[in-house]
MARKOLTOR-24440 format. One record per residue (C-alpha): x negated, y negated, z negated; residue in three letters. Coordinates in steps of 0.05 Angstrom, whole numbers, plus 5000, padded with zeros to 4 digits. Last residue first. Layout:
// MARKOLTOR-24440
XYZALA;...
// end
This chain:
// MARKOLTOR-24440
908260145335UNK;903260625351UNK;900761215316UNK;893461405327UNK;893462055368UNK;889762605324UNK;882662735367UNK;880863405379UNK;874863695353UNK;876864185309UNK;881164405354UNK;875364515405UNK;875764195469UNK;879064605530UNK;873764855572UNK;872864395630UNK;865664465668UNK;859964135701UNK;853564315703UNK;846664285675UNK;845763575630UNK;839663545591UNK;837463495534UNK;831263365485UNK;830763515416UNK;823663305373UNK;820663805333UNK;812763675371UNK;812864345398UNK;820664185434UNK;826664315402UNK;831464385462UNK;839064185482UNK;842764455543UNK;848464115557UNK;854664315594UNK;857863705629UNK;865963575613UNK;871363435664UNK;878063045640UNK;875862595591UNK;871062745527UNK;867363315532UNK;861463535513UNK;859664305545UNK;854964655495UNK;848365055503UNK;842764975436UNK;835865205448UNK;829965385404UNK;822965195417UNK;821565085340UNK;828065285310UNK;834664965316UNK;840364885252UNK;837964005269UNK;841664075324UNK;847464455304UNK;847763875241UNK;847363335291UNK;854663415330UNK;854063655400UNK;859463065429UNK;866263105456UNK;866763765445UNK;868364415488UNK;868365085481UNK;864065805471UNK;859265445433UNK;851765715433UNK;845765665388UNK;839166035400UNK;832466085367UNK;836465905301UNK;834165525232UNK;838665645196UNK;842266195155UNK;844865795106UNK;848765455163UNK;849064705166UNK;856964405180UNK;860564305250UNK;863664965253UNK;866664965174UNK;866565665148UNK;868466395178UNK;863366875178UNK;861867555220UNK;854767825231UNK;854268145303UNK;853068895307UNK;857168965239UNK;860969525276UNK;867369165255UNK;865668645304UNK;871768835355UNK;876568935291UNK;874868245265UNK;876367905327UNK;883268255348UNK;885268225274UNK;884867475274UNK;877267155254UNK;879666445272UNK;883766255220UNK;878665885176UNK;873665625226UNK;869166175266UNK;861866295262UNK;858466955305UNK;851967095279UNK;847167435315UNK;840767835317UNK;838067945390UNK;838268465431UNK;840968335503UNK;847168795470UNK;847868325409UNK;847767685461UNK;853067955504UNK;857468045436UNK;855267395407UNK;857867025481UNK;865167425483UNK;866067075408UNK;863166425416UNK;867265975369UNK;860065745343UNK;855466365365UNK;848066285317UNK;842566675350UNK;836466895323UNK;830967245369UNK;828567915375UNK;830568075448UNK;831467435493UNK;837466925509UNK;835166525554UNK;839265835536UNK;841365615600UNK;843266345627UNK;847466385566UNK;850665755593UNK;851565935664UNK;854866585641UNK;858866265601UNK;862465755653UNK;862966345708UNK;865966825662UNK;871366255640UNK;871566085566UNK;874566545504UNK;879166045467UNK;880765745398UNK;886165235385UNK;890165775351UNK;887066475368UNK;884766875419UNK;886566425476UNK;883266625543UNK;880766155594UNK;881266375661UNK;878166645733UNK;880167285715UNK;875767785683UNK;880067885605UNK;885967495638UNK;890368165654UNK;889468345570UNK;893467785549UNK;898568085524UNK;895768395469UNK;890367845452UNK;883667845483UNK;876568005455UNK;877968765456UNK;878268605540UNK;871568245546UNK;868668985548UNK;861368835543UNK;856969325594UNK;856968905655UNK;856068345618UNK;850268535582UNK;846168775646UNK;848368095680UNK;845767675625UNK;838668055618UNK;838767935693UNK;838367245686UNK;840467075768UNK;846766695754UNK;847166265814UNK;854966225811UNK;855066755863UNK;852067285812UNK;855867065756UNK;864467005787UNK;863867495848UNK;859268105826UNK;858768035752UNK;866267995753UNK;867868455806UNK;863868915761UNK;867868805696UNK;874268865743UNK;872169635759UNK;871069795693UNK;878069445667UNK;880969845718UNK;888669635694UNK;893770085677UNK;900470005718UNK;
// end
């Protein structure tokens, strides 16, 4: 059977954005447009618009509509401005359609075939380098992970601009809180917690079990 994926990017929008309070209609416009699909594995094509994480590489995953959407709703994406996407692969493409210019940073690994060949219309800058280090290309009006960690680590907040945001779920036990994180006039960061969610934590992240006699 071949899947609508046309029809399943609108029940999307329709029944996992719009219900979930997700009234930035910059978001919505992009969504409806990006096809999630190129983002996924073969074989995991049917989880492109379900209610699901999707693995695109090792350790590495493409977070639930409804978790992402919230997010980029957090951080307002708008026309114009820079955006840095750490692990954010589905959130760099919305972001290049809304208009702005992006990079999309991956660890060693993560740029598969499946990534690298959706990007290979050099919308959205590609690199692959350490996700928790500076970027030369700081600062950034907008920073967004596409997973969880148990805490935003300082170098992504000290990457934002004057007014810039940063949206990222820390996580450290069972349910995580997304975070939005702001550069206020006088350069100090502020955050706040906005909802809850459980994207699987980075594998960057993850902590190695300490062995135990």
């Amino acid at each position: 059977m071949t899947l609508d994926f046309h029809a399943a990017r609108e029940n999307m929008v329709e029944n996992q954005v719009r219900t979930n309070d997700v009234t930035d209609h910059p978001v919505q416009d992009a969504m409806r447009v990006i096809s999630r699909e190129r983002l996924c594995p073969p074989g995991k094509l049917h989880l492109a618009y379900a209610e699901a994480v999707v693995e695109y590489a090792p350790g590495l995953f493409l977070m639930q509509p409804r978790d992402i959407s919230k997010l980029l709703q957090a951080v307002r994406p708008r026309p114009g401005e820079r955006a840095l996407a750490l692990c954010a692969p589905y959130a760099a493409a919305v972001m290049a359609q809304i208009g702005l210019e992006v990079t999309l940073r991956l660890p060693e690994g993560g740029a598969g075939d499946v990534i690298s060949s959706a990007f290979a219309d050099g919308k959205v800058a590609l690199e692959t380098a350490d996700i928790a280090a500076m970027s030369d290309g700081a600062p950034y009006d907008v920073i967004i992970v596409e997973g969880a960690v148990p805490r935003a680590p300082r170098a992504w907040l000290d990457m934002l601009a004057q007014g810039g945001r940063l949206g990222v779920v820390e996580r450290s036990g069972p349910v995580g809180r997304a975070k939005l994180y702001k550069r206020g006039p006088d350069g100090l960061i502020a955050g706040r917690e906005i909802f809850d969610a459980t994207p699987p934590v980075l594998a960057a992240f993850r902590e190695t079990p300490a062995f135990v006699f």
